[in-house]
N, C-alpha and C positions, 0 to 999 in steps of 0.2 A: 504494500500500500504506500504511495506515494505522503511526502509530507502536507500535502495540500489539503487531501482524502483527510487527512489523520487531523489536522487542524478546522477541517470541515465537522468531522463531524462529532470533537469535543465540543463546540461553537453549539451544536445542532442539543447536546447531552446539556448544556448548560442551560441554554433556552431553553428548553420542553421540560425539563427534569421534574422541574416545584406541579406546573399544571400534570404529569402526567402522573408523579406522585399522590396530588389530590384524586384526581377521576378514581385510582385504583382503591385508596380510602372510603372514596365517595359509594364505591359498587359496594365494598365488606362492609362500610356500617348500615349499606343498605338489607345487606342479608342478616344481619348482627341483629337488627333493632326492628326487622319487619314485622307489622307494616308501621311503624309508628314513627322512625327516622322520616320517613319521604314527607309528611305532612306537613303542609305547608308552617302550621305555627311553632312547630318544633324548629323548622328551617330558619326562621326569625329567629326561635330565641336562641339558638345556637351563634348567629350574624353576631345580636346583641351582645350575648357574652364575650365573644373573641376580641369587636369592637375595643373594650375598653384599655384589655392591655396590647393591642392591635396600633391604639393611635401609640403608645408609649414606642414599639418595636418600631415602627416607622424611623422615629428620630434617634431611636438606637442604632438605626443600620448607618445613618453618617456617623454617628460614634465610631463606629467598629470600623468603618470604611476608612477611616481616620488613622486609626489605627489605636484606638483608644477603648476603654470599656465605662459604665458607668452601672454602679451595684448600687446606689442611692434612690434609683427613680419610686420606689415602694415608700419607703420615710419620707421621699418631697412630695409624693405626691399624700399623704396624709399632711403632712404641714401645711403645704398650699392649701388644702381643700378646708381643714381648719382654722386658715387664716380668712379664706373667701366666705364661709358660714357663721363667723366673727364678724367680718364687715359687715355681711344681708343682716345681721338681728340688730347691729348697733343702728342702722339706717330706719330697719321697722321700730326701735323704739326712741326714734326721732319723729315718728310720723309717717314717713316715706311708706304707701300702700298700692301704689302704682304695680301693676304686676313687670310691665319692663324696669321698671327703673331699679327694682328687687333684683329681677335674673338675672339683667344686665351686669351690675352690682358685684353680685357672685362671682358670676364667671371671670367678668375682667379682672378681679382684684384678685383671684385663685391660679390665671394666667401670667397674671404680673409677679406674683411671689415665684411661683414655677420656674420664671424666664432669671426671677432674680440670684432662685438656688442653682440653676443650670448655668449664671454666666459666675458664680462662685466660684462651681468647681472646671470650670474652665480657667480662670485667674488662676486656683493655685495648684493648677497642672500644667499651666505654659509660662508662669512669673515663677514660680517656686523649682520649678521641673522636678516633680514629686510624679512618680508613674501613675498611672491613674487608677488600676487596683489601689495602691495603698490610700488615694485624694478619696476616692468615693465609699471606700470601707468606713473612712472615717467621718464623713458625712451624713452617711444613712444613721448610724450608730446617732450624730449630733440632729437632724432633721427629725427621728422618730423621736429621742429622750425630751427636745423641744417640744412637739406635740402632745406627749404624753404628762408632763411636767403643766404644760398648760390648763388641761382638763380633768388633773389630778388623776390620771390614768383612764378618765370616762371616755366621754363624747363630749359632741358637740351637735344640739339639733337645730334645725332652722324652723324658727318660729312662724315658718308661712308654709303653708300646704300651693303654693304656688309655683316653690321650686320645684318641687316633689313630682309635679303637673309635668311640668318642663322635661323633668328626666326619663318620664316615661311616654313622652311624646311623641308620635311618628311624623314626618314630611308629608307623608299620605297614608292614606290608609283605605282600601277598598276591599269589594264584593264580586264575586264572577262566579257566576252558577252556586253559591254558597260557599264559595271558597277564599276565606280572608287574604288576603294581602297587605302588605305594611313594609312600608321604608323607615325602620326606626331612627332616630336623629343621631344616637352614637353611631348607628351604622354610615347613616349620609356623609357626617365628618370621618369616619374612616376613610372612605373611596374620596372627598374633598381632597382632603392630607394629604391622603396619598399620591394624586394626580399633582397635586402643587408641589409636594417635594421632589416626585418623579419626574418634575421637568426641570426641577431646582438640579439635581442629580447629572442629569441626561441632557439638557438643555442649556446651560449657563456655563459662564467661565470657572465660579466658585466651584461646582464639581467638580472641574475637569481638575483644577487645584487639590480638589479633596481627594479625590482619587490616588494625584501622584504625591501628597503627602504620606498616603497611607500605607502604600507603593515603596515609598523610598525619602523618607522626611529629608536627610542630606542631600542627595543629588536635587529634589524639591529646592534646598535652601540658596542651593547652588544656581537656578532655575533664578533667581530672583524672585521666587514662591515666599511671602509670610508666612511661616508655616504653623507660628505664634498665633498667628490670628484666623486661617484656617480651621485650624482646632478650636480655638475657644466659640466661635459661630458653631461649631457644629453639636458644643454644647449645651450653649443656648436655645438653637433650636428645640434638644431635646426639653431644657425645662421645660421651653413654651406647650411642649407638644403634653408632658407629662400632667402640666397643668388643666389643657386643655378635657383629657384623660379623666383627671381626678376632680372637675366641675361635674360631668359628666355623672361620674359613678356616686360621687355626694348628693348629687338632684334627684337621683331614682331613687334612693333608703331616704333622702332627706333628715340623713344626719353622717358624721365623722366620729366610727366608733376608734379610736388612737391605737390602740393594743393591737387592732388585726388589720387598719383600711391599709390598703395595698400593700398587705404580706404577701410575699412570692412573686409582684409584679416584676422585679428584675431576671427572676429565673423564665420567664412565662415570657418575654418580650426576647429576652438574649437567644430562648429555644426558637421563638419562631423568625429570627436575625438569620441562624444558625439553619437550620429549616428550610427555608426560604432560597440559599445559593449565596448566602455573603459571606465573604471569605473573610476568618476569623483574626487570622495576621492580618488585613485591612487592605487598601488598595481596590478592590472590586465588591462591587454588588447590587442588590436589585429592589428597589422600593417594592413592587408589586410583587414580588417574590416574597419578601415579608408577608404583605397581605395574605399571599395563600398559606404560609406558613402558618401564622397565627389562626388561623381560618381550621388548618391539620390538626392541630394542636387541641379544639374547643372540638372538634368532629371527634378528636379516638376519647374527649374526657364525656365525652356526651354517648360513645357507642359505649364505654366501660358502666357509664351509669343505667344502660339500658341491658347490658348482663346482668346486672346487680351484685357487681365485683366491690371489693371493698373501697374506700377512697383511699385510702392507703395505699392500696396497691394499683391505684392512677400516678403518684406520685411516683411509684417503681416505675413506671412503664414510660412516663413524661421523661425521666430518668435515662433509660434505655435507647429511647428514641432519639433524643440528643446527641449520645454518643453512638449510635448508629449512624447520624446525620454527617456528625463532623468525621465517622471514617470511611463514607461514602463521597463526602467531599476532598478528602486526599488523595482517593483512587482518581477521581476523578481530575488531581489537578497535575 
């Protein structure tokens, strides 16, 4: 086989890979969970779920692509979400009963904290040059003990059943021969996200940047690449994105329980990075790849809970699959 052929058609395994690994998941949880997978509201709430650590994985893949990782996004995203449910009730017992000016409220002050923890630990991983395992280790440890410290180890509820509205909101929602349908709003901002960062990625000079930072940060430097400030945007983005994330999953319970709101979201976002075709040494990878990744990810947690397997033993297999992931991806590179 010619090197041409050979480069064809790694080119061809990389592109098809994540969709044609979905379809094959998609046929066993169809036989796994019949008839009850295929229906259409299971279909939703599976979108739903994946959704919320779905938007976080997005803004994880320019991390990784970076060449970077961030193990914090679980603790900021309760921080944030407790600092934006803080704002909404100080504004309702000012008077403020508006239902936008409430949402509103939330979300941006929940995004703003987010964008504030994510351009943190970007600062002291390109001023400090602190690896970024040890920056975000010790973050998440300071983002969750801040949160939990604040509400004496509780929650936090929002005093308006308006956000609550909000979180379980769909863009549409229809009927067809009796058959619901619904574009839930975490799910719209998934596929938003995603289309905006996948032409951030694919489209723009800052990709192209981000790519050969992650690629080869020296030869980058050498490039007349910032490679300072490469990286710190691409951790920004992720706050923003984690924030964006943890508005989202506070509006549907309509409170911020501190002890548990986004435990595991670092492990569940990096498996569908991983998943997905993003290469974990940095340098290449696939916004939409993610998407189906995370998407893999909430389909085998959703067919295991329709064996009536233990959850314990989802977290073995969520376990498993990863490291299947990432040695399927060496064969392949």
């Amino acid at each position: 086989m010619s090197a041409n052929a050979e480069g064809k058609k790694s080119f061809d395994i990389e592109k098809w890979g994540a969709p044609v690994d979905l379809l094959v998941l998609l046929i066993i949880a169809s036989i796994v969970g019949w008839p009850y997978f295929l229906r259409p509201q299971n279909l939703i709430n599976v979108m739903r779920q994946a959704s919320y650590t779905g938007i976080i994985a997005l803004s994880m893949t320019f991390v990784i692509i970076s060449g970077g990782i961030d193990l914090s996004v679980g603790s900021m995203a309760c921080f944030s979400a407790s600092i934006g449910v803080i704002g909404m009730n100080w504004l309702i017992n000012r008077g403020v009963e508006e239902f936008y000016a409430m949402v509103v409220s939330g979300i941006v002050v929940t995004v703003i904290v987010g964008g504030f923890c994510g351009s943190l630990n970007g600062l002291l991983i390109t001023k400090s040059k602190i690896v970024p395992f040890i920056v975000t280790l010790g973050t998440m440890s300071i983002f969750r003990y801040l949160s939990l410290m604040m509400a004496n180890a509780g929650e936090f509820a929002s005093q308006s059943q308006m956000y609550s509205r909000f979180g379980m909101s769909n863009i549409f929602s229809l009927s067809i021969s009796g058959m619901p349908l619904a574009l839930p709003t975490p799910v719209f901002t998934l596929l938003l996200l995603a289309a905006i960062l996948s032409f951030l990625l694919n489209g723009t000079r800052y990709g192209r940047y981000l790519c050969a930072v992650g690629s080869n940060a020296r030869v980058a430097e050498y490039s007349a690449i910032r490679v300072g400030s490469v990286r710190f945007w691409a951790y920004v983005v992720n706050g923003l994105c984690v924030g964006a994330a943890a508005c989202l999953l506070a509006a549907r319970f309509n409170t911020v329980s501190t002890p548990n709101f986004g435990l595991f979201f670092e492990m569940d976002a990096i498996a569908s990075v991983i998943i997905g075709g993003t290469v974990m040494s940095g340098g290449r990878g696939t916004v939409w790849g993610t998407v189906i990744g995370c998407f893999m990810l909430q389909i085998i947690q959703n067919m295991l809970n329709m064996a009536d397997l233990s959850p314990h033993l989802q977290g073995v297999v969520r376990g498993i699959v990863i490291i299947v992931s990432v040695f399927i991806q060496k064969q392949r590179q």
